[in-house]
C-alpha positions, -999 to +999 in steps of 0.1 A: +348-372+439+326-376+468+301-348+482+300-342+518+266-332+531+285-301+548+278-267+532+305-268+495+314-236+475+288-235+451+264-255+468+236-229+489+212-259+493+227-273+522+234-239+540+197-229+532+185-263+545+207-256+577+189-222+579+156-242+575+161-267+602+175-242+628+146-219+622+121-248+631+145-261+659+126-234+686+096-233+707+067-218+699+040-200+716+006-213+719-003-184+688+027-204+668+004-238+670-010-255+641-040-275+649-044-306+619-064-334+611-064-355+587-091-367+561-081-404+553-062-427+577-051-455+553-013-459+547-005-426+531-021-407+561-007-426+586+026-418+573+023-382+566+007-378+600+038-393+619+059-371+598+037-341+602+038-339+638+075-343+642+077-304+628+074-283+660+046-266+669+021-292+651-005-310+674-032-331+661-069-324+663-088-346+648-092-373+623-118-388+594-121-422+579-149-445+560-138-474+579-148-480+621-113-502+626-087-469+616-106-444+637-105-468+665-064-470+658-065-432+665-076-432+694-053-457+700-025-440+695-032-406+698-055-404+725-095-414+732-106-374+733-094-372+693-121-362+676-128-385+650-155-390+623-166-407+588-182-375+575-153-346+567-176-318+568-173-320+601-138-311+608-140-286+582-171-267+605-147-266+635-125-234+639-100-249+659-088-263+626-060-245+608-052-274+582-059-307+567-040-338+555-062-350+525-054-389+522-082-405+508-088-429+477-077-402+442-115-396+437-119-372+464-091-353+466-104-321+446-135-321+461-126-322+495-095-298+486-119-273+476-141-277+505-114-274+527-102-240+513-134-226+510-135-234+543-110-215+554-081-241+558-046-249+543-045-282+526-018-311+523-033-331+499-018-366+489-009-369+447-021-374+424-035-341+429-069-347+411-089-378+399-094-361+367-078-335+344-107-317+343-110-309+380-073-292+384-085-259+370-110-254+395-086-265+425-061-243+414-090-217+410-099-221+446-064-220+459-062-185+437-096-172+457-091-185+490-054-175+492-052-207+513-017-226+517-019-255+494+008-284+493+008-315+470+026-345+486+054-357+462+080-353+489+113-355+465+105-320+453+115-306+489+149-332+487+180-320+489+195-349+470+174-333+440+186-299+450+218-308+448+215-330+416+200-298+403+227-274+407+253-297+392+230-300+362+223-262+358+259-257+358+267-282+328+280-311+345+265-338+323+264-314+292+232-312+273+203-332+291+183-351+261+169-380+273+155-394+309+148-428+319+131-433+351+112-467+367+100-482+398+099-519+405+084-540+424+081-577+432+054-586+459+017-584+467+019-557+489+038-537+464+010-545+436-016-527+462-028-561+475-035-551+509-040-571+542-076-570+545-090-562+581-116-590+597-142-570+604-146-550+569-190-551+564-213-524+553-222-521+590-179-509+595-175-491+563-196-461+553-199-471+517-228-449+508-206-421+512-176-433+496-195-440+466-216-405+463-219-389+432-213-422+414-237-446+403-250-470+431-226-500+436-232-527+465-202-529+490-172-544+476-145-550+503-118-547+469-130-517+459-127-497+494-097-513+510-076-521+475-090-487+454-056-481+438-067-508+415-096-495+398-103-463+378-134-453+396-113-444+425-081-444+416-055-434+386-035-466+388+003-469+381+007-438+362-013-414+385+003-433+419+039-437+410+047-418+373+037-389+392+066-396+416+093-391+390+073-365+369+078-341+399+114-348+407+121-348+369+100-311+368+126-296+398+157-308+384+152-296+347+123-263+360+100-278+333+059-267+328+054-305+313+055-321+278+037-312+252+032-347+233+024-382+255+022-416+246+019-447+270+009-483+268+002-512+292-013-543+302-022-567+332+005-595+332-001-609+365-019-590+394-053-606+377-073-601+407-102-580+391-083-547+388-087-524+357-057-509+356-022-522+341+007-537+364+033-529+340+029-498+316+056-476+302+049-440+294+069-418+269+068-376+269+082-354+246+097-321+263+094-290+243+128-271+243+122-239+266+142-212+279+151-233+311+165-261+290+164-279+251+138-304+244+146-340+259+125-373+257+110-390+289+106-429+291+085-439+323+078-476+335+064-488+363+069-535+367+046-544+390+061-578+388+097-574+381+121-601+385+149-572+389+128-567+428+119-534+448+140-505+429+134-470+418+157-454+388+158-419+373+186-417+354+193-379+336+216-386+304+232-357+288+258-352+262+292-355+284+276-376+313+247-392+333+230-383+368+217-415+385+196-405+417+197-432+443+175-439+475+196-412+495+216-395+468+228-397+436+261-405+411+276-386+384+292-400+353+309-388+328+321-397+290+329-368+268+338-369+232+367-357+216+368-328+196+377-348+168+352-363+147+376-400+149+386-415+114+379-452+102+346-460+111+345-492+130+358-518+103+350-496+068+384-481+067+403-514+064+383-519+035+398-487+016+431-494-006+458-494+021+477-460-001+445-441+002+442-453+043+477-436+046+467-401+029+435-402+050+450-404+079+478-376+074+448-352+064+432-361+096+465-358+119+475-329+101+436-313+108+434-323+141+458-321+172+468-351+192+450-326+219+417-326+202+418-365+193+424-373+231+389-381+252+387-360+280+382-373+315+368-361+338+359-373+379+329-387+387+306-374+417+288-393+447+261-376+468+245-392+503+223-367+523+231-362+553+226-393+579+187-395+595+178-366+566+142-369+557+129-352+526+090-361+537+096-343+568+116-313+545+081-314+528+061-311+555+084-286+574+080-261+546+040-269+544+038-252+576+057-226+573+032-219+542+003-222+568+022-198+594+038-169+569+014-175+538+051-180+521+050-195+490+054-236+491+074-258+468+045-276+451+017-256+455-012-264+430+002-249+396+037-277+397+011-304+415-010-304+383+019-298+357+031-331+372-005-348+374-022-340+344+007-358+319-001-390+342-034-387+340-027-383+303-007-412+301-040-434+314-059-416+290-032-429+258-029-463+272-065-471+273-079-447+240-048-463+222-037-425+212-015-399+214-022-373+240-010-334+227-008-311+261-002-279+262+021-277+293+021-235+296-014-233+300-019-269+310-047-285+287-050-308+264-047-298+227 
């Protein structure tokens, strides 16, 4: 059975993302405008700036980066009166500011989160939310002060393929969820975070001294600044960059607070290029059963060198089927058993006296109806979105109209942590060679 992306009986998620997309298809008054900038112009803020000023009413006011070469590639493209900068603080003094896109290497993101709200402005802030577990109570305590709109940016919480996916796993489609597998692999450099270095990358184009505050003096170390996914000091490696991807989508679909027992490993098998974090690790979390669902088991893996190529995989297996989430939608499967238990067992029964086969079998027949020994079948399900849909724009879209209304957002600080923090656990089991016990309702570890 295939989905159309048109509105279905029973499916509100495409008439409420109609609703959505008319309601920002208007004009809006020069009140209406959100001014942004954004702290970080690597690749992540480059993106969610394109995408964030395709929502109407969003213009573009400034912009902050370490290295000379990105701020000149503003102005560039956005115009030589941008206001641009190394040092946040900054944008955060000027009032023509109403939010920030926080896109900078995992070690700043709390900090400059919390300066940002204190400072009176909503923040998108790129995931992993924080560096450390540690530092997502006092984010989330700032959000709770301020009142200030705060987004984290894992898009595929805003998708509709994973609103969709949802509904038909609330209402039983696939049975009983008990187990998830979910992946990413890649096969390339770029992939494994080795970036194309720029030409001109010196301490006299990068303001290292400031990247590096609050840590223990360092000299410059082009690796450390251009390729910082690939060490702990500044980043949270695969776990904290791409198991946080599939935590969150994995946390809509099933309305989970987290596991409550984690357990990963990992290990460098070929990006040896003075990294300290693993290029292949697999992660497994225990789900407590809750209201909103039994428990289930979770088996993440990220293949930074994976013969099988570029491909992501979340697969949510149930009792009478399987949802597979692809790039732009997903598949349902189904194999249900029957309500009889079957008789023989593989080969054993051939090895009973043939008499005693006979008698076994007319106690069976006579027990169970030909009804109730039949498998039942049922259709399978395909879901695309809709052609051009874009879930990072979805995400943005409702950002802002967090910023405009004060509405509530999809992943406001409270679901961007309860996805973090198990990651963030997960680098903490790999590398103390233990079992990590969280406590996913009030989100520490036990």
């Amino acid at each position: 059975m295939l989905l159309s992306a048109a509105p279905l009986s029973g499916f509100i998620a495409d008439e409420k993302m109609e609703e959505h997309i008319t309601a920002f298809d208007r004009k809006f008054s020069p009140n209406d405008k959100i001014r942004i900038a954004t702290i970080g112009m690597g690749i992540m803020g480059n993106v969610d700036l394109t995408t964030a000023l395709k929502v109407p009413g969003v213009e573009l006011a400034a912009a902050c980066d370490l290295y000379n070469g990105r701020l000149e590639r503003v102005k560039e493209r956005y115009g030589k009166d941008i206001f641009t900068t190394r040092d946040y603080r900054e944008i955060l003094n000027r009032k023509d500011i109403d939010a920030v896109i926080i896109a900078t290497s995992d070690n700043w993101h709390a900090r400059i989160s919390m300066d940002a709200m204190n400072a009176g402005k909503s923040v998108y802030c790129e995931k992993p939310m924080v560096h450390k577990i540690s530092e997502g109570y006092e984010v989330i305590a700032t959000r709770d002060k301020t009142k200030k709109t705060m987004q984290v940016g894992s898009q595929r919480v805003s998708s509709i393929v994973y609103r969709k996916a949802k509904e038909l796993y609330k209402s039983g489609e696939i049975g009983q969820l008990n187990c998830i597998e979910a992946s990413f692999d890649r096969q390339d450099a770029l992939g494994a975070w080795e970036y194309t270095m720029p030409t001109d990358g010196s301490p006299q184009t990068v303001d290292w001294d400031r990247y590096i505050e609050g840590m223990s003096k360092i000299p410059y170390d082009a690796k450390k600044f251009f390729w910082w996914r690939n060490y702990r000091d500044f980043g949270t490696g695969v776990a904290g960059d791409l198991f946080v991807h599939l935590l969150s989508g994995i946390h809509v679909m099933t309305d989970s607070k987290g596991p409550e027992k984690i357990f990963a490993s990992g290990q460098l098998t070929y990006w040896k290029d003075e990294r300290d974090v693993p290029d292949v690790m697999v992660g497994i979390l225990h789900y407590p059963e809750s209201p909103e669902h039994p428990s289930f088991q979770v088996t993440l893996r990220v293949n930074f060198v994976s013969g099988a190529g570029d491909k992501g995989l979340t697969r949510f297996i149930g009792s009478e089927g399987v949802i597979e989430m692809t790039d732009n939608g997903f598949i349902v499967s189904h194999s249900i058993m029957s309500k009889a238990p079957g008789i023989g067992g593989w080969d054993a029964f051939d090895t009973y006296p043939k008499a005693m086969q006979e008698e076994l079998l007319k106690r069976y027949n006579q027990k169970y109806s030909q009804a109730d020994q039949t498998r039942p079948v049922k259709a399978d399900i395909k879901y695309e979105a809709p052609e051009g849909y874009d879930e990072h724009f979805e995400h943005f879209t409702n950002f802002f109209e967090g910023v405009r209304s004060g509405a509530p957002v999809v992943e406001d600080p409270v679901f961007g942590f309860r996805a973090c923090a198990p990651c963030l656990a997960c680098n903490d089991s790999n590398f103390q060679k233990k079992i990590i016990n969280w406590d996913p309702v009030n989100m520490k570890v036990v």
